[in-house]
Kinemage of the C-alpha trace (Angstrom):
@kinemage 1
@onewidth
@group {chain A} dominant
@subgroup {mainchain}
@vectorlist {calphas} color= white
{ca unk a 1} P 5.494 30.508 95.408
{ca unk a 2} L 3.984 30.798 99.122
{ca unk a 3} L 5.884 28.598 101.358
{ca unk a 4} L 2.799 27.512 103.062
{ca unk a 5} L 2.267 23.847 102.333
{ca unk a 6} L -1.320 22.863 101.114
{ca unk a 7} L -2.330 20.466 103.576
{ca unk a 8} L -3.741 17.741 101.316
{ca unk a 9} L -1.911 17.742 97.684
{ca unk a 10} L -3.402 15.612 95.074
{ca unk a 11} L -0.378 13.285 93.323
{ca unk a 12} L -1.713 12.029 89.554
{ca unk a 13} L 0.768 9.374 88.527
{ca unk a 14} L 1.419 9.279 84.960
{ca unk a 15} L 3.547 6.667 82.897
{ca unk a 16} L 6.562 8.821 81.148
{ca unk a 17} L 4.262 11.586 80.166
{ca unk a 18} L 3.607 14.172 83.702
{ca unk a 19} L 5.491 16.749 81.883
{ca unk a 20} L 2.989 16.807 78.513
{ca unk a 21} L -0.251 16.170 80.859
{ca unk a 22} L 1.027 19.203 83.403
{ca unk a 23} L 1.097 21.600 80.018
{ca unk a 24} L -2.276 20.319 79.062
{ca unk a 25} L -3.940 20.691 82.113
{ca unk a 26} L -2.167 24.271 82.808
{ca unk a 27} L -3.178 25.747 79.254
{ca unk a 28} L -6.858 24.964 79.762
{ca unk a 29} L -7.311 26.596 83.353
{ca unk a 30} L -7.103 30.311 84.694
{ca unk a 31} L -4.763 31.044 87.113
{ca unk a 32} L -2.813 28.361 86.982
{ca unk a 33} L 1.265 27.984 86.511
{ca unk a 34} L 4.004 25.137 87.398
{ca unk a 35} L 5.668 25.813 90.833
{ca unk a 36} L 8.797 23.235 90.410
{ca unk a 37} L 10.077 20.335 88.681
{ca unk a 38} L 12.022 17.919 90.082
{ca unk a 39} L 14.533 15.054 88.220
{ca unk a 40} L 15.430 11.592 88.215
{ca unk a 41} L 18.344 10.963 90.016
{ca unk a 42} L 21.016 8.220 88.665
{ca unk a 43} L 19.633 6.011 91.730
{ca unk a 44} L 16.401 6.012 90.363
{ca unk a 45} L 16.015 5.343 86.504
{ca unk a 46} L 17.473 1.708 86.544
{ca unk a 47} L 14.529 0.752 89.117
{ca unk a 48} L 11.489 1.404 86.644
{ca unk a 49} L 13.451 2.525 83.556
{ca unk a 50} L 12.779 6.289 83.727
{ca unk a 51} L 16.343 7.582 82.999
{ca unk a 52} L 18.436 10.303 84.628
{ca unk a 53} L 17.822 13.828 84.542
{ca unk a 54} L 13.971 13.027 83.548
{ca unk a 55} L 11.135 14.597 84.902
{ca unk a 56} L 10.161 12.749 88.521
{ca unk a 57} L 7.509 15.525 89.544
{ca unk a 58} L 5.934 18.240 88.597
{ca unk a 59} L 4.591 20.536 91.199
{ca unk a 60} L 1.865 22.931 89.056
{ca unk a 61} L -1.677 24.627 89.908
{ca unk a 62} L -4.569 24.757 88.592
{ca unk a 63} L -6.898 27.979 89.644
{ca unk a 64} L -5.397 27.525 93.591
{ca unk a 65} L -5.560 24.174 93.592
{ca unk a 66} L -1.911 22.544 94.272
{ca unk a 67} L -1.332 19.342 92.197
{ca unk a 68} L 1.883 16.986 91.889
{ca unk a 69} L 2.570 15.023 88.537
{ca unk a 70} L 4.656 11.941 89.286
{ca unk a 71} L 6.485 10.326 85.976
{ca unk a 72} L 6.462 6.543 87.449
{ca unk a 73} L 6.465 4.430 85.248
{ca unk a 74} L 3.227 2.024 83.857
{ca unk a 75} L 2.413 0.230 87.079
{ca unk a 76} L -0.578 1.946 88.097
{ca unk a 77} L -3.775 3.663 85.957
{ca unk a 78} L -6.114 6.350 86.642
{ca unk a 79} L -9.800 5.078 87.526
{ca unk a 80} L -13.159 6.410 87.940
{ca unk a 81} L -12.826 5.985 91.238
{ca unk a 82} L -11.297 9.319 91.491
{ca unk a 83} L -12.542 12.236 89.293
{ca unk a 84} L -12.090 16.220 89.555
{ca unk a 85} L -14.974 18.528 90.059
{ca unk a 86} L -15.043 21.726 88.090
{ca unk a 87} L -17.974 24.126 89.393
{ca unk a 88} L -19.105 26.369 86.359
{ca unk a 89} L -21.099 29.206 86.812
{ca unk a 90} L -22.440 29.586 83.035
{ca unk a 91} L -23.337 27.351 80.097
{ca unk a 92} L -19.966 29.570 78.223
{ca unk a 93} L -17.807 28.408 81.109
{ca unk a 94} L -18.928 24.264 81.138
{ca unk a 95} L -18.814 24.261 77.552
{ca unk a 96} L -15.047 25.193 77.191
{ca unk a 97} L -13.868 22.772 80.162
{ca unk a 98} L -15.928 19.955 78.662
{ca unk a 99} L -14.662 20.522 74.919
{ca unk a 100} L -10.905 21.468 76.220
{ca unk a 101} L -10.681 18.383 78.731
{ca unk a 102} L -12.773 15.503 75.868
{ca unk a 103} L -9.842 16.571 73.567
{ca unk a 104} L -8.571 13.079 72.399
{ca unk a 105} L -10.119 11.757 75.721
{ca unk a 106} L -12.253 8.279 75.597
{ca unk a 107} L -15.601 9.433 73.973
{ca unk a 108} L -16.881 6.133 75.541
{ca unk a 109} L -16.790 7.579 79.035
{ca unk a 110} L -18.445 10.583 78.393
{ca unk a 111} L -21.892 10.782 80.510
{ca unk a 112} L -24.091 12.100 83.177
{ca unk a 113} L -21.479 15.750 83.136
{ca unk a 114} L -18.314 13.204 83.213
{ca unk a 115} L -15.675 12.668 81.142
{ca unk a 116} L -12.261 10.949 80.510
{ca unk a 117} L -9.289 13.289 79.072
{ca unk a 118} L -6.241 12.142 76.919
{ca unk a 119} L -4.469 11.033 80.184
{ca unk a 120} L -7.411 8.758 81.494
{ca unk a 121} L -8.233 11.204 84.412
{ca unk a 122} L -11.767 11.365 85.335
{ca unk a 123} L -13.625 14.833 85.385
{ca unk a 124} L -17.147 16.093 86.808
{ca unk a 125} L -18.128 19.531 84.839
{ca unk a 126} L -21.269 20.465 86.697
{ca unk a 127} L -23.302 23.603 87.788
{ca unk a 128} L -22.163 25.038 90.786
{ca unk a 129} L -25.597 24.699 91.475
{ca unk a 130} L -26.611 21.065 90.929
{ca unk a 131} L -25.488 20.063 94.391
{ca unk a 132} L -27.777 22.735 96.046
{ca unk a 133} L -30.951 21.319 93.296
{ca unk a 134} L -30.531 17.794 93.941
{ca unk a 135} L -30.025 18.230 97.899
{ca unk a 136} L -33.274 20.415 97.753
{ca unk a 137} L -35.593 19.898 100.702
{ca unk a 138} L -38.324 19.518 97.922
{ca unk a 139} L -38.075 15.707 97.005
{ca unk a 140} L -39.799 16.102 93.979
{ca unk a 141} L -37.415 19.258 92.421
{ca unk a 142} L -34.089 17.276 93.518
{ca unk a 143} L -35.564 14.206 91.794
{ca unk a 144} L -36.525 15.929 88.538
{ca unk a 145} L -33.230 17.355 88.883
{ca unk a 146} L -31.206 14.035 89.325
{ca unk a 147} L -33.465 12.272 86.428
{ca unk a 148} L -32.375 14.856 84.075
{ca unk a 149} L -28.506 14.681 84.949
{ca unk a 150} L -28.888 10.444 84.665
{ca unk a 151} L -30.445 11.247 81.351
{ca unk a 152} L -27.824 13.327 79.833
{ca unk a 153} L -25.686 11.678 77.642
{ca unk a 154} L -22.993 13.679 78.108
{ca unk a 155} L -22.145 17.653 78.834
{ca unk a 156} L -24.595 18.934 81.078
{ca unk a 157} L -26.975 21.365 79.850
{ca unk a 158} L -27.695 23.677 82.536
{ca unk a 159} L -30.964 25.154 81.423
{ca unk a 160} L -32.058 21.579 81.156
{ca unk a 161} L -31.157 21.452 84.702
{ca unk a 162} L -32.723 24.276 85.496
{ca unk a 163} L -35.874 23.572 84.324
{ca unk a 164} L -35.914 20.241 85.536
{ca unk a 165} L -35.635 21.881 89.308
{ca unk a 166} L -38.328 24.958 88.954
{ca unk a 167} L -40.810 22.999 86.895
{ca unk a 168} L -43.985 22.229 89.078
Protein backbone atom coordinates (compact mmCIF):
# COMPACT_ATOMS: atom_id res chain seq x y z
CA UNK A 1 0.00 0.00 0.00
CA UNK A 2 1.38 3.70 -0.75
CA UNK A 3 2.09 5.38 2.43
CA UNK A 4 0.66 8.54 1.19
CA UNK A 5 -2.45 9.31 3.18
CA UNK A 6 -5.62 10.23 1.08
CA UNK A 7 -6.44 13.49 2.33
CA UNK A 8 -10.20 13.09 2.82
CA UNK A 9 -11.18 9.22 3.62
CA UNK A 10 -14.76 8.38 3.61
CA UNK A 11 -15.68 6.26 7.11
CA UNK A 12 -19.21 4.11 6.45
CA UNK A 13 -20.25 2.94 9.89
CA UNK A 14 -21.87 -0.31 9.91
CA UNK A 15 -23.60 -2.19 12.91
CA UNK A 16 -21.53 -5.69 13.38
CA UNK A 17 -21.40 -6.32 9.71
CA UNK A 18 -18.13 -3.87 8.00
CA UNK A 19 -16.39 -7.04 7.35
CA UNK A 20 -19.45 -8.73 5.02
CA UNK A 21 -20.31 -5.09 3.45
CA UNK A 22 -16.26 -4.49 2.69
CA UNK A 23 -16.42 -8.09 0.63
CA UNK A 24 -19.54 -6.95 -1.08
CA UNK A 25 -18.54 -3.76 -2.09
CA UNK A 26 -14.85 -5.09 -3.14
CA UNK A 27 -16.28 -8.05 -5.38
CA UNK A 28 -18.45 -5.71 -7.43
CA UNK A 29 -15.68 -3.01 -8.34
CA UNK A 30 -12.38 -3.13 -10.51
CA UNK A 31 -9.38 -2.41 -8.97
CA UNK A 32 -10.23 -2.58 -5.77
CA UNK A 33 -8.62 -4.72 -2.63
CA UNK A 34 -8.62 -4.35 1.40
CA UNK A 35 -5.48 -2.45 2.64
CA UNK A 36 -5.80 -3.43 6.58
CA UNK A 37 -8.00 -4.57 9.22
CA UNK A 38 -7.86 -3.54 12.46
CA UNK A 39 -9.45 -5.35 15.94
CA UNK A 40 -11.31 -4.70 18.93
CA UNK A 41 -9.25 -4.33 21.72
CA UNK A 42 -10.42 -5.83 25.31
CA UNK A 43 -10.98 -1.96 26.25
CA UNK A 44 -13.39 -1.63 23.72
CA UNK A 45 -16.09 -4.46 23.33
CA UNK A 46 -17.74 -3.97 26.85
CA UNK A 47 -18.54 -0.19 25.74
CA UNK A 48 -21.00 -1.07 22.75
CA UNK A 49 -20.87 -4.88 22.96
CA UNK A 50 -18.62 -5.60 19.95
CA UNK A 51 -16.29 -8.23 21.55
CA UNK A 52 -12.51 -8.67 21.45
CA UNK A 53 -10.52 -9.55 18.61
CA UNK A 54 -13.59 -8.37 16.23
CA UNK A 55 -13.29 -6.43 13.32
CA UNK A 56 -13.11 -2.40 14.39
CA UNK A 57 -12.09 -1.19 10.74
CA UNK A 58 -11.59 -2.10 7.63
CA UNK A 59 -9.37 -0.02 5.49
CA UNK A 60 -10.33 -1.31 1.59
CA UNK A 61 -10.58 0.50 -2.00
CA UNK A 62 -12.70 0.68 -4.36
CA UNK A 63 -11.20 1.63 -8.07
CA UNK A 64 -8.62 4.38 -6.11
CA UNK A 65 -10.95 5.48 -3.96
CA UNK A 66 -9.78 4.89 -0.12
CA UNK A 67 -12.72 3.88 2.16
CA UNK A 68 -12.79 2.89 6.03
CA UNK A 69 -15.53 0.38 7.37
CA UNK A 70 -16.10 1.00 11.07
CA UNK A 71 -17.99 -2.09 13.00
CA UNK A 72 -19.75 0.31 15.76
CA UNK A 73 -22.33 -0.87 16.87
CA UNK A 74 -26.36 0.19 15.96
CA UNK A 75 -26.27 3.80 17.05
CA UNK A 76 -26.14 5.49 13.88
CA UNK A 77 -27.79 4.63 10.10
CA UNK A 78 -26.85 5.44 6.69
CA UNK A 79 -29.14 8.25 5.02
CA UNK A 80 -29.78 9.72 1.75
CA UNK A 81 -28.14 12.45 2.76
CA UNK A 82 -24.98 10.94 1.64
CA UNK A 83 -24.84 8.77 -1.55
CA UNK A 84 -21.81 7.55 -3.88
CA UNK A 85 -21.50 8.58 -7.45
CA UNK A 86 -20.44 5.98 -9.95
CA UNK A 87 -19.67 7.66 -13.50
CA UNK A 88 -20.37 4.95 -16.27
CA UNK A 89 -19.27 5.37 -19.57
CA UNK A 90 -21.72 2.71 -21.34
CA UNK A 91 -25.24 1.36 -20.90
CA UNK A 92 -23.00 -2.43 -20.24
CA UNK A 93 -21.12 -0.65 -17.47
CA UNK A 94 -24.46 1.16 -15.48
CA UNK A 95 -26.31 -1.88 -15.91
CA UNK A 96 -23.92 -4.19 -13.87
CA UNK A 97 -23.34 -1.50 -10.95
CA UNK A 98 -27.10 -0.94 -10.75
CA UNK A 99 -28.05 -4.82 -10.76
CA UNK A 100 -24.77 -5.74 -8.50
CA UNK A 101 -25.38 -2.79 -5.89
CA UNK A 102 -29.92 -3.34 -5.87
CA UNK A 103 -28.90 -6.92 -4.81
CA UNK A 104 -31.20 -7.40 -1.69
CA UNK A 105 -31.12 -3.52 -1.44
CA UNK A 106 -34.62 -1.57 -0.64
CA UNK A 107 -36.45 -1.75 -4.08
CA UNK A 108 -38.49 1.16 -2.54
CA UNK A 109 -35.62 3.58 -2.95
CA UNK A 110 -34.81 2.88 -6.27
CA UNK A 111 -35.35 6.16 -8.59
CA UNK A 112 -34.19 8.98 -10.68
CA UNK A 113 -30.42 6.63 -11.27
CA UNK A 114 -30.43 6.03 -7.25
CA UNK A 115 -30.52 3.26 -5.28
CA UNK A 116 -30.23 1.71 -1.74
CA UNK A 117 -27.88 -1.57 -1.39
CA UNK A 118 -28.21 -4.40 1.28
CA UNK A 119 -26.29 -2.15 3.78
CA UNK A 120 -28.65 0.99 3.38
CA UNK A 121 -25.89 3.05 1.56
CA UNK A 122 -27.13 5.38 -0.97
CA UNK A 123 -25.75 5.20 -4.65
CA UNK A 124 -25.98 7.61 -7.84
CA UNK A 125 -25.24 5.35 -11.16
CA UNK A 126 -25.26 8.05 -13.79
CA UNK A 127 -23.64 8.91 -17.22
CA UNK A 128 -20.49 10.45 -16.94
CA UNK A 129 -22.14 12.70 -19.09
CA UNK A 130 -25.39 13.83 -17.44
CA UNK A 131 -23.63 16.52 -15.45
CA UNK A 132 -22.16 18.12 -18.67
CA UNK A 133 -26.21 17.71 -20.41
CA UNK A 134 -28.01 19.14 -17.62
CA UNK A 135 -25.35 22.08 -16.98
CA UNK A 136 -25.66 22.77 -20.83
CA UNK A 137 -25.64 26.44 -21.72
CA UNK A 138 -28.79 25.49 -23.84
CA UNK A 139 -31.70 25.79 -21.22
CA UNK A 140 -33.94 23.93 -23.17
CA UNK A 141 -31.42 20.56 -23.81
CA UNK A 142 -30.43 20.57 -19.90
CA UNK A 143 -34.17 20.76 -19.14
CA UNK A 144 -35.25 17.94 -21.47
CA UNK A 145 -32.40 16.29 -20.01
CA UNK A 146 -33.33 16.76 -16.24
CA UNK A 147 -37.22 15.92 -17.09
CA UNK A 148 -36.18 12.66 -18.40
CA UNK A 149 -33.82 11.68 -15.36
CA UNK A 150 -37.00 12.92 -12.81
CA UNK A 151 -39.04 10.62 -14.95
CA UNK A 152 -37.09 7.51 -14.69
CA UNK A 153 -38.25 5.22 -12.35
CA UNK A 154 -35.26 3.76 -11.69
CA UNK A 155 -31.78 2.75 -13.66
CA UNK A 156 -31.00 5.35 -15.97
CA UNK A 157 -31.27 4.66 -19.51
CA UNK A 158 -28.67 6.51 -21.21
CA UNK A 159 -29.97 6.62 -24.73
CA UNK A 160 -33.07 8.00 -23.14
CA UNK A 161 -30.80 10.59 -21.89
CA UNK A 162 -29.31 11.09 -24.81
CA UNK A 163 -32.04 11.77 -26.78
CA UNK A 164 -33.64 13.83 -24.38
CA UNK A 165 -30.39 16.34 -24.74
CA UNK A 166 -29.93 16.33 -28.82
CA UNK A 167 -33.62 16.35 -29.59
CA UNK A 168 -34.62 19.86 -31.04
Amino acid sequence: MNNKIQKITPNLWFDKNAEEAVNFYTSIFKNSKIHRTIKYGKERHEIDGLTEDSIMTIEFELDGQVFVALNGGPYFKFSEAISFIVNCDTQEELDYYWDKLCEGGDESARVCGWLKDKFGVSWQIVPTMLNEWISDKDSEKSARVMRAVLDSKGKLDIQTLKEAYERS
